[in-house]
C-alpha positions in Angstrom: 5.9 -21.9 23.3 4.7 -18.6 21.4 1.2 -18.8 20.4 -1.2 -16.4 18.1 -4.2 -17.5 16.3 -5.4 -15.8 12.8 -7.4 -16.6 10.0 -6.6 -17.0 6.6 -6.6 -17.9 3.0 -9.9 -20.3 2.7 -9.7 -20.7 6.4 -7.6 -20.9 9.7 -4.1 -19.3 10.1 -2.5 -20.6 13.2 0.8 -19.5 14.2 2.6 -21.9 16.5 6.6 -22.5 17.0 6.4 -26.1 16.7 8.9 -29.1 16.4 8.7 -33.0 16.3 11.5 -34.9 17.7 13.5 -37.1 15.9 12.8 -39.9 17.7 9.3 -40.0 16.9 10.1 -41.0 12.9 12.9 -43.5 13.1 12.5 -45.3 9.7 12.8 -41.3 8.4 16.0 -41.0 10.3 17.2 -44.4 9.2 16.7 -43.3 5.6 18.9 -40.1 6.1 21.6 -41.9 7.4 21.6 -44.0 4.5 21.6 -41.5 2.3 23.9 -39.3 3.0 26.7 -42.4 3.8 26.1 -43.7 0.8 24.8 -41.4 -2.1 27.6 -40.7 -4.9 26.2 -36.8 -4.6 27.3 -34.9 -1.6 23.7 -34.2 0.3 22.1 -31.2 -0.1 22.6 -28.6 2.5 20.6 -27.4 5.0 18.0 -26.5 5.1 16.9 -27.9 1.3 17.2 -31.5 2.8 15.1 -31.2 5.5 12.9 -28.6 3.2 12.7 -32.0 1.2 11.4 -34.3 3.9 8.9 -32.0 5.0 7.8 -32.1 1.6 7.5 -35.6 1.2 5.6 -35.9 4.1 2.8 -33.0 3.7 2.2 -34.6 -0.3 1.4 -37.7 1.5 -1.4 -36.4 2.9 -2.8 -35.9 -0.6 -4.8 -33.0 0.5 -3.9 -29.8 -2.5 -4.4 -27.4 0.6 -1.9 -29.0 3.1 1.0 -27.8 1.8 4.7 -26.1 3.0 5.8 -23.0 2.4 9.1 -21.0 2.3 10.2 -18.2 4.6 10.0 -15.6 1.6 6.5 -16.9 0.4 5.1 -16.6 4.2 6.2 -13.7 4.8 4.6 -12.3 1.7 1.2 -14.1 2.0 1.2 -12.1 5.7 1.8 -9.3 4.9 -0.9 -9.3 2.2 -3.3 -10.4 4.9 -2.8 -7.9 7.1 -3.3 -5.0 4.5 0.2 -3.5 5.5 3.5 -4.5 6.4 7.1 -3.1 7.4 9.1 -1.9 3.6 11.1 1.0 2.4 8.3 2.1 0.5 9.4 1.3 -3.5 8.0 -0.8 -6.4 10.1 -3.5 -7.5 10.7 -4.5 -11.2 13.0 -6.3 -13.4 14.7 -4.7 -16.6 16.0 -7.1 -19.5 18.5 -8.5 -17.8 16.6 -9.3 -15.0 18.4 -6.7 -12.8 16.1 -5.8 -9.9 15.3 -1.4 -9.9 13.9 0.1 -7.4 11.1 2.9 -8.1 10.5 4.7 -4.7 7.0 6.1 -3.6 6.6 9.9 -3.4 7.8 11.1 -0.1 8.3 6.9 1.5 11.0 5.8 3.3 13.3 5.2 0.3 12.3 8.4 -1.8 13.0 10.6 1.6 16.8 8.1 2.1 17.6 9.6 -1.8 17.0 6.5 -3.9 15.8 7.7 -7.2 14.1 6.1 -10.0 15.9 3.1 -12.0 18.4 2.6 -9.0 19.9 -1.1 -9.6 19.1 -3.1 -6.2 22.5 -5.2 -6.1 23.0 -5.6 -1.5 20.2 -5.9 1.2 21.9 -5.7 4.7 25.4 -7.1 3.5 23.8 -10.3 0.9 24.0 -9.8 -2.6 21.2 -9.5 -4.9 21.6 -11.1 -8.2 19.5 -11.8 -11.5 19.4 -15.1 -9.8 17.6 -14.2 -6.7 13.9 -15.0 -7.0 11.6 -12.2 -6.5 9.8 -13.5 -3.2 13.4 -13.6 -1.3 14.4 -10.1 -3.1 10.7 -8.7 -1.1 11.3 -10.7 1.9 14.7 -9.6 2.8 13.6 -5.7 1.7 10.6 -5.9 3.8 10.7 -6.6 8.1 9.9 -4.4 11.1 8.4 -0.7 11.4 11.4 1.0 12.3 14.3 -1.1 11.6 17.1 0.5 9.8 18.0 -2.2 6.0 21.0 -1.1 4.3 20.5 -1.1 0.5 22.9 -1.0 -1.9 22.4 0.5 -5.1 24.2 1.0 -8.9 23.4 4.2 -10.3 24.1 5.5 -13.8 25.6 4.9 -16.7 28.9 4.5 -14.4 27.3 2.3 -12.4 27.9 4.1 -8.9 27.8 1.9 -5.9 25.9 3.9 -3.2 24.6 2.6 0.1 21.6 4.0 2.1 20.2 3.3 5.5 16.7 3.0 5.5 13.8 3.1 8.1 11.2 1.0 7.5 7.8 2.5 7.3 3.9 1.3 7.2 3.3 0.8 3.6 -0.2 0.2 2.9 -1.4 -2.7 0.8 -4.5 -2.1 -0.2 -7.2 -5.5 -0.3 -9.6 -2.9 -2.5 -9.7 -0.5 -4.4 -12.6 1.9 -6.9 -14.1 4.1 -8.5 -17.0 4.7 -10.6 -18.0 3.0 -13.9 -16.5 4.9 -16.9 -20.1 4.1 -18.7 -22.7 4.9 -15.7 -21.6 7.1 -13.1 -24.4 6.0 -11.0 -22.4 3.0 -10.1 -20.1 2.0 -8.1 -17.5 -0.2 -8.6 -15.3 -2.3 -5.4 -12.6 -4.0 -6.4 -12.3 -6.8 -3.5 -8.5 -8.3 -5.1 -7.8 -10.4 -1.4 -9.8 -10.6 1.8 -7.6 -8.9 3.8 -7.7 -7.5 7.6 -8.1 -3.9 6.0 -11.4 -5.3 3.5 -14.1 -4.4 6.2 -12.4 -0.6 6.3 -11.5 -0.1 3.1 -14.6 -0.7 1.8 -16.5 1.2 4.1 -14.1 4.3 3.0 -14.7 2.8 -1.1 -18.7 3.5 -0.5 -18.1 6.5 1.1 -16.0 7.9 -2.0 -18.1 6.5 -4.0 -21.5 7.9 -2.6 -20.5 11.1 -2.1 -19.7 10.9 -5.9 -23.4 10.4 -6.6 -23.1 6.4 -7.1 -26.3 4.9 -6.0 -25.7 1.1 -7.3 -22.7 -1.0 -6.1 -20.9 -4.0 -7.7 -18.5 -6.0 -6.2 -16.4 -6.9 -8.2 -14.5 -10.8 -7.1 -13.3 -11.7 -10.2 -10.0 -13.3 -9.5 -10.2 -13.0 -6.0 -8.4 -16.4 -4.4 -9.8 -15.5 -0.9 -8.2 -15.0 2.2 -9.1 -13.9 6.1 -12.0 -16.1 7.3 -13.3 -13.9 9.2 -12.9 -10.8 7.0 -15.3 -12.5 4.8 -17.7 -13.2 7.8 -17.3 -9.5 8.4 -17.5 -8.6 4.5 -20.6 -10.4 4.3 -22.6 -9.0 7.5 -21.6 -5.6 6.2 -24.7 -6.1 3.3 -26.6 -8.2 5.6 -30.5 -7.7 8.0 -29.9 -11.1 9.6 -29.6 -14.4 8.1 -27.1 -17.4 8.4 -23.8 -16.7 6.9 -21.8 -20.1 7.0 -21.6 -23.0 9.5 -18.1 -24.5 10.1 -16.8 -27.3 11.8 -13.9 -28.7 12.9 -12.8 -32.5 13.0 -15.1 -34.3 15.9 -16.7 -31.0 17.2 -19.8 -29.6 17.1 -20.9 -27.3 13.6 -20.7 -23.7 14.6 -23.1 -21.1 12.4 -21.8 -17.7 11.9 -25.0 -15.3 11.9 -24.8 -11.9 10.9 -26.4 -9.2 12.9 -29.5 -7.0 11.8 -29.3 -4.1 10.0 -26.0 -4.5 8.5 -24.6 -1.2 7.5 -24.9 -1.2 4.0 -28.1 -3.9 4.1 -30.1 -1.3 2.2 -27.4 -1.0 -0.5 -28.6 -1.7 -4.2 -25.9 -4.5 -4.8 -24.4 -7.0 -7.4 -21.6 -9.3 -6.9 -19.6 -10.1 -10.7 -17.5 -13.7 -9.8 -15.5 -16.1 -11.7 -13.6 -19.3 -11.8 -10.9 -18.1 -9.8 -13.4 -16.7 -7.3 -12.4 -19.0 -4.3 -12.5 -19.4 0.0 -13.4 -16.3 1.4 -14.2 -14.7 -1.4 -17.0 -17.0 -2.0 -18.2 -16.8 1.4 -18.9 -13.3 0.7 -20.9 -13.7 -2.6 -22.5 -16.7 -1.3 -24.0 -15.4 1.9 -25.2 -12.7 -0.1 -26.8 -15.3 -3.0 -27.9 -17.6 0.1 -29.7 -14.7 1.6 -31.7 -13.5 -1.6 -29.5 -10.0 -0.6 -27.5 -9.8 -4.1 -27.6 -10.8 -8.0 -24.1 -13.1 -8.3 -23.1 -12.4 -12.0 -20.8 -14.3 -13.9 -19.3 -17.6 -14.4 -19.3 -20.7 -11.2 -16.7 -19.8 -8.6 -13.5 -22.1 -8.0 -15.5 -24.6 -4.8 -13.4 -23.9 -2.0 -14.8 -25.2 1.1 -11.8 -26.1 3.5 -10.0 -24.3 6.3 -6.6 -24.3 6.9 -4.5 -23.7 9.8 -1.2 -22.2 9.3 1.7 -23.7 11.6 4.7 -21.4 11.5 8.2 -23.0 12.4 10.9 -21.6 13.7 12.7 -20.6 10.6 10.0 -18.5 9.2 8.3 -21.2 6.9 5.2 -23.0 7.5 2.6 -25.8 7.4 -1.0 -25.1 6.1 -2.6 -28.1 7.2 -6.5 -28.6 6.1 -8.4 -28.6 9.6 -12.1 -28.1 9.2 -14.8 -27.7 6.4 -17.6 -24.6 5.8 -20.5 -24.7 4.1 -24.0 -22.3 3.3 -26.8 -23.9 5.3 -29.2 -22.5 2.9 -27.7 -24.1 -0.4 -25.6 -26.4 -2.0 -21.9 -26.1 -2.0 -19.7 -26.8 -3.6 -21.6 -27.7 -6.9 -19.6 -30.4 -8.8 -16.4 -29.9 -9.9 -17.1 -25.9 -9.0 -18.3 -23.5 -6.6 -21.3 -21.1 -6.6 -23.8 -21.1 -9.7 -24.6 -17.2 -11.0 -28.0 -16.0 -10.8 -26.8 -14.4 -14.1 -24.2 -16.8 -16.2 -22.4 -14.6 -18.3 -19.7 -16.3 -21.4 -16.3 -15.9 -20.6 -16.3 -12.8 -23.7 -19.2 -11.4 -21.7 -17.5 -11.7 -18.2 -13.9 -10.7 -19.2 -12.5 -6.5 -18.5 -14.7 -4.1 -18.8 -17.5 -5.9 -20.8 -18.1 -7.8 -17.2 -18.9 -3.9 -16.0 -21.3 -3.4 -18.5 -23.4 -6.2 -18.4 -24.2 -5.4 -14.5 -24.9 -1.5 -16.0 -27.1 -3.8 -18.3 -29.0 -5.9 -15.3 -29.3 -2.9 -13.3 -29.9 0.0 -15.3 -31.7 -1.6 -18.2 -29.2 -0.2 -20.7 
């Protein structure tokens, strides 16, 4: 049985080909049997039946976290963990009649095979693509391995050409942040953190880099909107700004709570640093701002974050879909959390006007710079 251990959105990704036998549920099997010899309807095919049951059983649970997911969707949510992922290298979008056209990147995969802008996607590998196929299984069946040859078919024109291409994969990146300075005070910098990602811990080493070299001397990150993500990315997000301190403690159902400590003289524990949050700031993401809150290291700025305090371990099945099933819980030893119905309360609470675009920017130019 293949085995790989991750972490992920809010907690735990665990990979793991995994089946239950039949035997094991027998009133489930009874009620199949029922069903489809007696049902006017002919029974849905496979897999949507079975898609159905697993369902069914997760909602029981009654836990908004343990959850099933298609093929496309987990595919997707990987990649965007991992920072990167195997793709032709071309954005995706849909005209008014929902046809899917391709845009390729300068000098990717698909730009270097000849597709050219507006190209109508209508074949991946032999199976059509309609207005009817649903974005997630369009990217899923685009996107697989570094190096594997897709065959996409195209429409081109006003005369619609059909043309085929052969495509080798490459490494597109997918960046988890991105920068640059504040169009109202170039003396700070802002760090977009959109998902906690594999690549966050690099990326924003490389973003305060840039950004210093470009005469910033304050830093925000910016976490509005940011759901979470890697577990341990945030661990490592958070010890990046830290000298010391307790980041989280974690435990698992009849174990032992583990604290995650972050090590001195974190590399950027010097930095002059605000965090900007929101409602939707959730999981890792708020184990980043709330280390840095808990640890007196950074101003949090902005309205209470989402309250996210579970982990969840990711089962992958055999067909490419999976089970996120809620495992453990994490919390700040040094404050409360969640708060409520919410998350993390702002050393600075900011209106949703105040907090919203580039407004949100200029009331940390405000805080810090006195202007």
């Amino acid at each position: 049985m293949g085995l790989s251990l991750a972490i992920a959105f809010g907690g735990g990704i665990y990979f793991q080909k995994y089946f239950l036998g039949a035997d094991e549920f027998a009133l489930l099997s009874e009620a199949h049997t029922l069903l489809v010899n007696n049902a006017y309807d002919d029974a849905p095919a496979a897999p949507e039946l079975e898609y159905g049951m697993i369902r069914g059983m997760v909602a029981a649970f009654g836990d908004p976290y343990t959850v099933f997911v298609d093929p496309p969707q987990h595919e997707l949510q990987s990649d965007d963990l991992q920072g990167s992922f195997g793709g032709i290298g071309a954005q995706i979008r849909r005209d008014d009649e929902n046809n899917y056209l391709l845009y390729p990147i300068p000098d990717g995969p698909a730009d270097m095979a000849g597709i050219e802008d507006g190209d109508v996607l209508v074949r991946v590998d032999g199976e059509a693509v309609t207005s009817e196929t649903s974005i997630e299984d369009v990217l899923a069946r685009v996107r697989g391995p570094e190096g594997q040859v897709v065959v996409i078919g195209v429409l081109r024109g006003e005369n619609n050409e059909a043309l085929s291409f052969d495509i080798e994969r490459g490494n597109i990146a997918l960046p988890s942040v991105t920068w640059r300075l504040a169009a109202d005070e170039a003396r700070l910098g802002v760090i977009e953190i959109n998902v906690v990602a594999a690549s966050t811990v690099d990326e924003i080493q490389a973003a305060v880099a840039d950004l210093s070299g470009r005469g910033a001397t304050h830093f925000l990150l910016d976490q509005r909107g940011n759901r979470g993500g890697l577990l341990n990315a945030g661990i490592d997000t958070a010890a990046l700004f830290l000298d010391g301190g307790d980041i989280i403690e974690r435990q698992y159902r009849d174990e032992e709570a583990e604290v995650y400590e972050a090590d001195a003289d974190g590399m950027f524990a010097d930095m002059a640093l605000i965090v900007l949050v929101d409602g939707s700031t959730a999981s890792a993401a708020e184990i980043i701002a709330g280390a840095l809150q808990a640890n007196g290291r950074a101003l949090l700025v902005g309205a209470q974050t989402f309250g996210k305090d579970s982990i969840q371990l990711i089962f992958e099945l055999r067909d490419g879909s999976s089970i996120h099933v809620t495992t453990a819980k994490w919390w700040f030893p040094q404050i409360a959390f969640p708060v409520g119905a919410g998350g993390l309360e702002p050393d600075v609470v900011l209106t949703p006007e105040e907090l919203a675009g580039e407004t949100g920017i200029q009331a940390v130019i405000e805080i810090l710079f006195g202007e």
